[in-house]
DRENDODREN-325973 format. One record per residue (C-alpha): x, y, z; residue in three letters. Coordinates in steps of 0.5 Angstrom, whole numbers. Each point is the difference from the previous one (the first is absolute). Example, Ala and Ser with C-alpha at 12.3 -4.5 7.8 and 13.67 -1.06 7.14 Angstrom:
! residues 2
+-------+-------+-------+------+
!     x !     y !     z ! type !
+-------+-------+-------+------+
!    25 !    -9 !    16 !  ALA !
!     2 !     7 !    -2 !  SER !
+-------+-------+-------+------+
END
This chain:
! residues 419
+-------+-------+-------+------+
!     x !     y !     z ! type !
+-------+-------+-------+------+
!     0 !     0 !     0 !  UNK !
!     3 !     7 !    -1 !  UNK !
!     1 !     5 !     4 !  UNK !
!    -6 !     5 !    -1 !  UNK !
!     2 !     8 !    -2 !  UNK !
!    -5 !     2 !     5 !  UNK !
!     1 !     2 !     8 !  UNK !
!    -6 !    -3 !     3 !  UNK !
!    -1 !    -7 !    -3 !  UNK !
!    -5 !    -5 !     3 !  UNK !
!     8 !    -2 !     3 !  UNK !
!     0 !     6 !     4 !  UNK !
!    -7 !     0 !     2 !  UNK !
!     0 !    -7 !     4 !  UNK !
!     7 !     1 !     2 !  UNK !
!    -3 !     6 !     4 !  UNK !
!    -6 !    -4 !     3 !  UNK !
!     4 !    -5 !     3 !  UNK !
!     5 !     5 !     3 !  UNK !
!    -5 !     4 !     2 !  UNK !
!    -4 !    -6 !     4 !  UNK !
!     6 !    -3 !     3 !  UNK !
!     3 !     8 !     3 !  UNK !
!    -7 !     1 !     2 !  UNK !
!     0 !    -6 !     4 !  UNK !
!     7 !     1 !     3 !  UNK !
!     0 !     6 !     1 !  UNK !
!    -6 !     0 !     4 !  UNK !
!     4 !    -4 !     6 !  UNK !
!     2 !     7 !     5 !  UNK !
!    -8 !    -1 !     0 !  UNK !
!     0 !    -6 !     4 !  UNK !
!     6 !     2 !     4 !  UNK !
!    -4 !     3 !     6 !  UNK !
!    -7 !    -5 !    -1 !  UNK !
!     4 !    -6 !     1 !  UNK !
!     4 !     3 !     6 !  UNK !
!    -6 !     1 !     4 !  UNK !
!    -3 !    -7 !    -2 !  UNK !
!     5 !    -5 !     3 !  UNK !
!     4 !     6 !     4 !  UNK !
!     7 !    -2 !    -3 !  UNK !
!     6 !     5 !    -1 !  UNK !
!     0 !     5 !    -6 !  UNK !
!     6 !    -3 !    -2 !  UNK !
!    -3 !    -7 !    -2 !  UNK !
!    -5 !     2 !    -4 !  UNK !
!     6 !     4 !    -3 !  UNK !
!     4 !    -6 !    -1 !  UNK !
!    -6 !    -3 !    -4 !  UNK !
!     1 !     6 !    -5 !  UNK !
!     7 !     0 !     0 !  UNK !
!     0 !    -7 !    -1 !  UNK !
!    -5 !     0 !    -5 !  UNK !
!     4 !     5 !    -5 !  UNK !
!     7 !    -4 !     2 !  UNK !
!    -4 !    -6 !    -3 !  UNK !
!    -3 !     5 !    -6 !  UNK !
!     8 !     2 !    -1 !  UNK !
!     2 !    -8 !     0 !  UNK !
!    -5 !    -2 !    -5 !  UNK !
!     2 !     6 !    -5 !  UNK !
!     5 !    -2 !    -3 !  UNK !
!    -3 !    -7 !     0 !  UNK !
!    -6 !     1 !    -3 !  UNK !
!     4 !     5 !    -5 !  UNK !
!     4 !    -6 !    -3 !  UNK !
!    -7 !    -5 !     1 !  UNK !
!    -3 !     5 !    -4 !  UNK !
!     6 !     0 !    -5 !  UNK !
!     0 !    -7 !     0 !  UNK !
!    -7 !    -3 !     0 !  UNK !
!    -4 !     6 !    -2 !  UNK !
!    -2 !     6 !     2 !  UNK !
!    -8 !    -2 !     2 !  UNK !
!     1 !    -7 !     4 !  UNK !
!     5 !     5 !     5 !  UNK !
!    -5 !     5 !     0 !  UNK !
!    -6 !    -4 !     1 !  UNK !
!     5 !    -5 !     6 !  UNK !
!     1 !     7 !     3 !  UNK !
!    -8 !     2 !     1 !  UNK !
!     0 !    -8 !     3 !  UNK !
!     5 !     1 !     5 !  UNK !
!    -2 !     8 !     2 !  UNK !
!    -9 !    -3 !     0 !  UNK !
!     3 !    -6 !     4 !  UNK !
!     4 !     4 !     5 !  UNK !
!    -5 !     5 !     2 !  UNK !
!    -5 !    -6 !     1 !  UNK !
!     5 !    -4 !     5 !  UNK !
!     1 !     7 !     3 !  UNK !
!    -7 !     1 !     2 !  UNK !
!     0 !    -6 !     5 !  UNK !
!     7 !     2 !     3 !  UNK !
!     0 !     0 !     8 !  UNK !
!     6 !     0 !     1 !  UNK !
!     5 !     6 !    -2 !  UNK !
!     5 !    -6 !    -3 !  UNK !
!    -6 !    -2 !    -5 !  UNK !
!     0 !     7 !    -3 !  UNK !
!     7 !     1 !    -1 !  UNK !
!     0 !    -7 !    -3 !  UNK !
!    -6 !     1 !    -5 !  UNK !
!     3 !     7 !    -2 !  UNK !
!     5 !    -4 !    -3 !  UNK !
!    -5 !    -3 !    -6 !  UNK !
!    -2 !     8 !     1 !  UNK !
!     6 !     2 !    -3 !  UNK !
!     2 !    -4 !    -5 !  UNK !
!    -7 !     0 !    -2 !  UNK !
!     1 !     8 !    -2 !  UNK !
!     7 !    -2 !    -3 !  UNK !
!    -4 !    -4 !    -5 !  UNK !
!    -6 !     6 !    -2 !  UNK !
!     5 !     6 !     1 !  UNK !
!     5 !     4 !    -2 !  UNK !
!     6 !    -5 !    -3 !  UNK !
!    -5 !    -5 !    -4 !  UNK !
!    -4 !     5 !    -3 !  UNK !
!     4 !     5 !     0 !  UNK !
!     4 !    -3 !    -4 !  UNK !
!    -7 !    -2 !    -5 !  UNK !
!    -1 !     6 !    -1 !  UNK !
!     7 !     2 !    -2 !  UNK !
!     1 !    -5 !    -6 !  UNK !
!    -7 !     1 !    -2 !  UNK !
!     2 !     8 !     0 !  UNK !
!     3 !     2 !    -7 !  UNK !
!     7 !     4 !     2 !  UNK !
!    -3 !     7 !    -1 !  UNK !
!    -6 !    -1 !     5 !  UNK !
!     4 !    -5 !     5 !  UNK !
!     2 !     4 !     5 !  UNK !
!    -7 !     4 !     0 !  UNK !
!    -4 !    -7 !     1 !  UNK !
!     5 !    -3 !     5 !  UNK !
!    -1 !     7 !     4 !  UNK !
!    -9 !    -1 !    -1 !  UNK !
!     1 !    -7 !     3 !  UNK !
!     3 !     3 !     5 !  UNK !
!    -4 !     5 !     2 !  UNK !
!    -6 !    -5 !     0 !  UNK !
!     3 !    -3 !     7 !  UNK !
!    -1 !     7 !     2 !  UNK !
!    -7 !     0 !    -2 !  UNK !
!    -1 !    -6 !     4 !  UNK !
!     4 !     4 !     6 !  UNK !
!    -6 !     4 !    -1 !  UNK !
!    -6 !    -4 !    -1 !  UNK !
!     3 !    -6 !     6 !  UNK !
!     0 !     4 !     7 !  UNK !
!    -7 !     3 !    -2 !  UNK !
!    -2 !    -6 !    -1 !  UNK !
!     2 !    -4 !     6 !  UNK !
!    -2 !     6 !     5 !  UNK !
!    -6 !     0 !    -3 !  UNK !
!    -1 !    -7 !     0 !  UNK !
!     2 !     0 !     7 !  UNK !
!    -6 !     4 !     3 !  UNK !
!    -4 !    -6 !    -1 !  UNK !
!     3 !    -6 !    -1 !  UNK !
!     7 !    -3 !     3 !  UNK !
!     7 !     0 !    -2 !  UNK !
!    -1 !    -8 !    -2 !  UNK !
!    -6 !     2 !    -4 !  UNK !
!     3 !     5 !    -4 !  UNK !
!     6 !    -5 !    -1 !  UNK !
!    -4 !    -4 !    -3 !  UNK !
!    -3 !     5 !    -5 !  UNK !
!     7 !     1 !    -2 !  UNK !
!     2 !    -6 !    -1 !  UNK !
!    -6 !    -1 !    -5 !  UNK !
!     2 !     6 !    -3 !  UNK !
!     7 !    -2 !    -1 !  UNK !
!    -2 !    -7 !    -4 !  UNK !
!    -6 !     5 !    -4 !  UNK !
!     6 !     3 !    -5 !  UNK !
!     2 !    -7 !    -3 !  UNK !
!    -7 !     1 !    -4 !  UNK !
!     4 !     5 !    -3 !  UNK !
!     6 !    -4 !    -2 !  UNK !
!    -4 !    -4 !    -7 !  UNK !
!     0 !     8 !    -2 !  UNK !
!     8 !     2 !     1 !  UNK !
!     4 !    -2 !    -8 !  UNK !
!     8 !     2 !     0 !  UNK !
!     6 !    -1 !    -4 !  UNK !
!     2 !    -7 !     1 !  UNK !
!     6 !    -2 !     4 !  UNK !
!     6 !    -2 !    -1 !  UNK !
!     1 !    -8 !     0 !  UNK !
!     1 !    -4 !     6 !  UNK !
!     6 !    -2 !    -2 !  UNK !
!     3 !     6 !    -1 !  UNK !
!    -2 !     4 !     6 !  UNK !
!     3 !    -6 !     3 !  UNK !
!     7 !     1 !    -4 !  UNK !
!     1 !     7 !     1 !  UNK !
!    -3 !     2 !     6 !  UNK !
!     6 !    -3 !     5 !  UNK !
!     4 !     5 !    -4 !  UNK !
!    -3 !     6 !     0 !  UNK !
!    -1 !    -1 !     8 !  UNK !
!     7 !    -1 !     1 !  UNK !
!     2 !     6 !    -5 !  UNK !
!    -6 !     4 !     5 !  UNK !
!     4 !    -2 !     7 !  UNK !
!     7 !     1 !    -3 !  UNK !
!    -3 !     8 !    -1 !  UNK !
!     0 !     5 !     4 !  UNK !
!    -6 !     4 !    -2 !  UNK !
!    -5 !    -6 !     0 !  UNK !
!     3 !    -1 !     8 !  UNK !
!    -1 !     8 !     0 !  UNK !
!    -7 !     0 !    -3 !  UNK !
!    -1 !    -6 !     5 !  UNK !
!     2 !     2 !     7 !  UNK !
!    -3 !     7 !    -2 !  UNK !
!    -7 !    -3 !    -1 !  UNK !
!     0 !    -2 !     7 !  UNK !
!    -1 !     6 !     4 !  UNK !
!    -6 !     1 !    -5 !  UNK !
!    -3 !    -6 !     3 !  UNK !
!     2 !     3 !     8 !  UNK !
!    -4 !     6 !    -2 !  UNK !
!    -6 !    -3 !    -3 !  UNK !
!    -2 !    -6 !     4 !  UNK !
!     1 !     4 !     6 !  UNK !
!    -4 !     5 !    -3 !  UNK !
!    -5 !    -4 !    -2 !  UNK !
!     0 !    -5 !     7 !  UNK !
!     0 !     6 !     5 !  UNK !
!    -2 !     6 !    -3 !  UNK !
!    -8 !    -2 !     2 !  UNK !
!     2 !    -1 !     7 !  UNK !
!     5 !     6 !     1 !  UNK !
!    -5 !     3 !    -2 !  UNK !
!    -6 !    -3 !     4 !  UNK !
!     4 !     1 !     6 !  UNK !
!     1 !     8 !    -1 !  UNK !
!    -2 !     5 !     6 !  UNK !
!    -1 !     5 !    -5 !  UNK !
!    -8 !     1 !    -1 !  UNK !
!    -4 !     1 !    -6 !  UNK !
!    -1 !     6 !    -3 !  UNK !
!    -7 !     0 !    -2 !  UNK !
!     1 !     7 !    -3 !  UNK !
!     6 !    -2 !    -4 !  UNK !
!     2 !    -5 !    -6 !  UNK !
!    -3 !    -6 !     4 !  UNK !
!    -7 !     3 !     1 !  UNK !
!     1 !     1 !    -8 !  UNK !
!     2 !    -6 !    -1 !  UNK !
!    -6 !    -4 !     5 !  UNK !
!     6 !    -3 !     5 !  UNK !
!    -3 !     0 !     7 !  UNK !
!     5 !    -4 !     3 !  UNK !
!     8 !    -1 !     1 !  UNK !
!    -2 !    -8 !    -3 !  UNK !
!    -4 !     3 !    -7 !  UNK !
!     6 !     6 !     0 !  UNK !
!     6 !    -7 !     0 !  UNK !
!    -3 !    -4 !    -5 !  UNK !
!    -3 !     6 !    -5 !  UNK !
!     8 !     3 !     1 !  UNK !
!     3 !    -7 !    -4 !  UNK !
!    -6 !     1 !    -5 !  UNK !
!     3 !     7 !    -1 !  UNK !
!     7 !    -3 !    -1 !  UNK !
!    -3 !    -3 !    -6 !  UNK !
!    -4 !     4 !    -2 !  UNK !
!     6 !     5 !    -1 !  UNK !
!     4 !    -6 !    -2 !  UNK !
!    -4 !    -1 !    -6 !  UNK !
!     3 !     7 !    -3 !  UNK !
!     7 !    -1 !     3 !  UNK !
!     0 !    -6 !    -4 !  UNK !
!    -2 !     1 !    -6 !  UNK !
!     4 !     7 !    -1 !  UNK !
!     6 !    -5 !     2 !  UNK !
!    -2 !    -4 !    -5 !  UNK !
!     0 !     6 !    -5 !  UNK !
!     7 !     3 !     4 !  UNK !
!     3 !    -7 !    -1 !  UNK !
!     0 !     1 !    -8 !  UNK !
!     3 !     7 !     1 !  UNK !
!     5 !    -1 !     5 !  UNK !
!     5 !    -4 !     4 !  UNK !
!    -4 !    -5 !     4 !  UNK !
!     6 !    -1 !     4 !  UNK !
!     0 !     8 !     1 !  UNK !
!    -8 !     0 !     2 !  UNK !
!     1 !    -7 !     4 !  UNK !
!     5 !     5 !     5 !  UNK !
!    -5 !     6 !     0 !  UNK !
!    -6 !    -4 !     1 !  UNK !
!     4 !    -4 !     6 !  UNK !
!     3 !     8 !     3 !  UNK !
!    -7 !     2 !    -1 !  UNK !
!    -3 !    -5 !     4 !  UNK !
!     5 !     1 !     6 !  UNK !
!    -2 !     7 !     0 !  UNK !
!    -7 !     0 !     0 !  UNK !
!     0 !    -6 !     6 !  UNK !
!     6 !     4 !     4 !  UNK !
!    -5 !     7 !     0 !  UNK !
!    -5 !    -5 !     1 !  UNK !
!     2 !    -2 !     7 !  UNK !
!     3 !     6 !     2 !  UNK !
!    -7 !     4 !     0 !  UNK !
!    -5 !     0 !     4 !  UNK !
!    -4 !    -6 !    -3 !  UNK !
!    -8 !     3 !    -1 !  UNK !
!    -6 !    -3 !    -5 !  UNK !
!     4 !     5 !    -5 !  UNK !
!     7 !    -2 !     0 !  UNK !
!    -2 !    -7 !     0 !  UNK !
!    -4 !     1 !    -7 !  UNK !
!     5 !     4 !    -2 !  UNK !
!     6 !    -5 !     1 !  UNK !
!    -3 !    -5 !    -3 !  UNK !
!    -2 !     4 !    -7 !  UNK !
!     7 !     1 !     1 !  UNK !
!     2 !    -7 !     1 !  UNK !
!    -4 !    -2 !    -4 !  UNK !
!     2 !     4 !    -7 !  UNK !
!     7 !    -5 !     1 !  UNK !
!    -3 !    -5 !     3 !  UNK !
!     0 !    -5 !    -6 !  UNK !
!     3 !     3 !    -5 !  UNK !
!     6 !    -2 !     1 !  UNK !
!    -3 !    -8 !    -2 !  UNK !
!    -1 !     2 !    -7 !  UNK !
!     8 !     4 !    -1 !  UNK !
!     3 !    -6 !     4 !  UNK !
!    -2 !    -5 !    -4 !  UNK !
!     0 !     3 !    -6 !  UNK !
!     7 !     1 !     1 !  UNK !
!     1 !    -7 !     1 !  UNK !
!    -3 !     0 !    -6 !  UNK !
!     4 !     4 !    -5 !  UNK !
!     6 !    -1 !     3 !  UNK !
!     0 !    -8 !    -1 !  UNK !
!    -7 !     0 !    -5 !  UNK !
!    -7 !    -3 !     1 !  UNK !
!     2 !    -7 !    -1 !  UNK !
!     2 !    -2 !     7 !  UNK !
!    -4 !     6 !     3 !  UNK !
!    -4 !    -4 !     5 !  UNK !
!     6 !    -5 !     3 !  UNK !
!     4 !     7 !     1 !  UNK !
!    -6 !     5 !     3 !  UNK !
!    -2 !    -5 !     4 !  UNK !
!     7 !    -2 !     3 !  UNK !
!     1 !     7 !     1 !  UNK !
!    -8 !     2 !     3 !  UNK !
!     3 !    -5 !     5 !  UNK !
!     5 !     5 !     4 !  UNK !
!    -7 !     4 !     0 !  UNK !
!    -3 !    -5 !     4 !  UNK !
!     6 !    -1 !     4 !  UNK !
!    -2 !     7 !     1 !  UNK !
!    -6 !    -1 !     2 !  UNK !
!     0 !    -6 !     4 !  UNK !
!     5 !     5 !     4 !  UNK !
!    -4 !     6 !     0 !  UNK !
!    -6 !    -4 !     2 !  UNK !
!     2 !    -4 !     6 !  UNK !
!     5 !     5 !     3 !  UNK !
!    -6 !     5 !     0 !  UNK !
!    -4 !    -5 !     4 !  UNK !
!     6 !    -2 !     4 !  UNK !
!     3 !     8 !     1 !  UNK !
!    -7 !     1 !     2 !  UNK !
!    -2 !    -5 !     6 !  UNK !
!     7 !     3 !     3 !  UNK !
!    -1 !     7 !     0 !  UNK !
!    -7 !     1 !    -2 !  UNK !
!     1 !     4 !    -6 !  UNK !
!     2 !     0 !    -7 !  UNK !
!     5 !     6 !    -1 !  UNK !
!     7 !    -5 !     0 !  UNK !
!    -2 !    -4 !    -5 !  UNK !
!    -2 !     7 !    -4 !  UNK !
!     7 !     2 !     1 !  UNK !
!     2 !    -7 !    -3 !  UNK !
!    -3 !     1 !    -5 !  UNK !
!     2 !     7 !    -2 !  UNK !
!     7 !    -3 !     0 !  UNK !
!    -1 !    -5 !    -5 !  UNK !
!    -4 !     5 !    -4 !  UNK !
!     7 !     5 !     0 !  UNK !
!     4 !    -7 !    -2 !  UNK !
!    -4 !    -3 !    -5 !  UNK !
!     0 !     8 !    -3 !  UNK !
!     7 !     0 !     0 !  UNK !
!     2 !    -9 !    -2 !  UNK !
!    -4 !     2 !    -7 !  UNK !
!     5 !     6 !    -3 !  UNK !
!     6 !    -5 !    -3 !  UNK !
!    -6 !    -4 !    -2 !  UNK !
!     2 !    -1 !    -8 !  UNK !
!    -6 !     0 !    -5 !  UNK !
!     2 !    -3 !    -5 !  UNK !
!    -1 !    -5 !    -4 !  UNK !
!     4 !    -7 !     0 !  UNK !
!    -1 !    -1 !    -7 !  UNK !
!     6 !    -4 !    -2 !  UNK !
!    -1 !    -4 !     6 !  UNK !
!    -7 !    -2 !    -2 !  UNK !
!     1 !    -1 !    -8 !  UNK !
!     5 !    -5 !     2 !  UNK !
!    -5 !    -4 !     5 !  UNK !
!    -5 !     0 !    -5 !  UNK !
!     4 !    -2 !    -5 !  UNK !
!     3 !    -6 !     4 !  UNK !
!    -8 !    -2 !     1 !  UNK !
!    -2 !     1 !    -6 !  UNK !
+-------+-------+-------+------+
END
């Protein structure tokens, strides 16, 4: 099948409905953080590590799910990721112990490694004509983020009239409702088998052997820190607040009562601002150094979080913040793997992004289990803040040498010996 001219093809339109479910779901998890504490009375630490869990699984199965794509296809690693996160939520709701949570989360995540980013992402840019590619990969993207802003809303509505277990349950259908979509989703073919197989081992050893994958990879962490710790505790950070709501201000515009609607509308404001950040990274990312815009969106995340918690925190700053963050929230997603993209071509895109979305989940598992574990301690988030602002400032500084040039020599001659 061939590449088709157009931006949004029947490709990209599926790619994004699945995304968008996946993220609306995942990024629903800060809304259970505090619900579920009261009901069994554990430390927030342990619903903490069953998240951080969840998105350490998420970045082990990446990689794995990417070359299972590659290998077997696209649409069997999909729908085996919508059966593992279905089955994942369901054992979830009749977890009595900590443990069992923390364990189902483990299918949790790899059921998000087959529906999100590294598969699909990796669909939607080999499906994409050259000229629209880093566009389509940036639209994807910005799905996730519409799922940021549909997945609390939903939940904190759900909530008001039915238990945590229940909307699992509404979630877990709705995970396995997207593989209706699949008979629709046509793309360019892959590779054979057997010369994926001959290569692939190559281009991961010249990928390990340079020192801007190993950059763009560790870089990639501290973005995963910041956006799961975000998402894990900013709800409740919030909830928590002593400022009262201005009924007269922003909030009362807005229809927000409580310190809980304010925590789970400031992560649908993250991606609801995400969704214009992403897409004008996208359109930069045509235009402009990805590596050179990956370090400003870093710089720009640790400005807005070091004046976030240097101010006194009110209804308004918080809605501010998260316009802020959210602008450069996912935007790094559809630069980073576009750049793995044209430094080492399409060919390997979904074994290469996954391995290296895995420091982001590293991140993540840090960012989540160390903000529950810093809090039962001392009885609020501000360490971790400060942790997070650092690696912010690192991975700012780590993409500079980046080089964001195609290995072209090196690839012809892989695809001419596997040929």
């Amino acid at each position: 099948m061939e590449k088709e001219s157009r931006l949004f093809t029947p490709v990209l339109l599926i790619g994004c409905s699945i995304v968008l479910v996946g993220f609306a779901i995942r990024a629903s998890f800060g809304v259970f953080q505090i619900p579920i504490q009261e009901e069994f009375g554990w430390p927030r630490s342990e619903f903490s590590l069953a998240i951080a869990i969840q998105n350490l699984a998420w970045g082990f199965g990446a990689p794995f799910f990417g070359a299972f794509a590659e290998k077997i296809g696209d649409k069997k690693a999909i729908i085996l990721g919508a059966i593992l996160y279905s089955l994942g939520l369901v054992l979830t709701t009749g977890a009595n112990t900590s443990i069992e949570i923390q364990l189902y989360e483990i299918l949790v995540g790899f059921g998000i490694a087959g529906t999100g980013f590294g598969v699909i992402l990796a669909v939607v840019g080999r499906a994409s004509a050259p000229e629209h590619r880093a566009m389509s990969l940036a639209i994807a993207t910005a799905s996730g983020s519409a799922g940021q802003i549909v997945g609390p809303t939903v939940a904190i509505i759900l909530l008001e009239t039915m238990t945590w277990q229940t909307v699992f349950l509404i979630f877990a259908i709705s995970i396995l409702g997207i593989l209706l979509l699949l008979p629709f989703m046509r793309y360019p073919e892959r590779a054979s088998k057997e010369e994926i197989e001959e290569s692939l081992s190559e281009i991961l050893l010249i990928a390990f052997k340079d020192p801007t994958y190993m950059m763009i990879f560790v870089g990639f962490f501290s973005c995963g820190y910041q956006l799961a710790f975000i998402t894990a505790h900013f709800p409740a950070l919030v909830t928590e607040m002593s400022a009262p709501i201005d009924p007269t201000g922003w909030c009362g515009d807005l229809g927000i009562e409580t310190t809980a609607a304010l925590g789970g509308m400031a992560i649908s404001v993250i991606g609801a601002a995400n969704i214009f950040g992403t897409l004008m990274a996208g359109w930069a990312g045509k235009r402009f150094g990805k590596k050179w815009l990956l370090s400003g969106i870093y710089a720009g995340r640790s400005i807005a979080a070091a004046w976030f918690i240097l101010t006194p925190i009110t209804a308004n700053t918080v809605l501010i913040f998260s316009f802020a963050m959210g602008f450069l929230w996912l935007a790094t997603v559809p630069l980073t793997s576009g750049l793995v993209a044209h430094i080492y071509g399409i060919k390997y895109m979904a074994t290469l992004y996954g391995i290296v979305f895995f420091s982001h989940q590293l991140g993540s598992f840090v960012g989540v289990y160390l903000g529950g574990v810093l809090y039962d301690m001392y009885g609020s988030y501000t360490t971790v803040w400060w942790l997070g602002i650092a690696v912010g400032v690192f991975s700012s500084l780590i993409h500079l040498p980046v080089r964001e040039e195609p290995r072209v020599k090196i690839l012809n001659k892989i695809s001419n010996n596997g040929a």
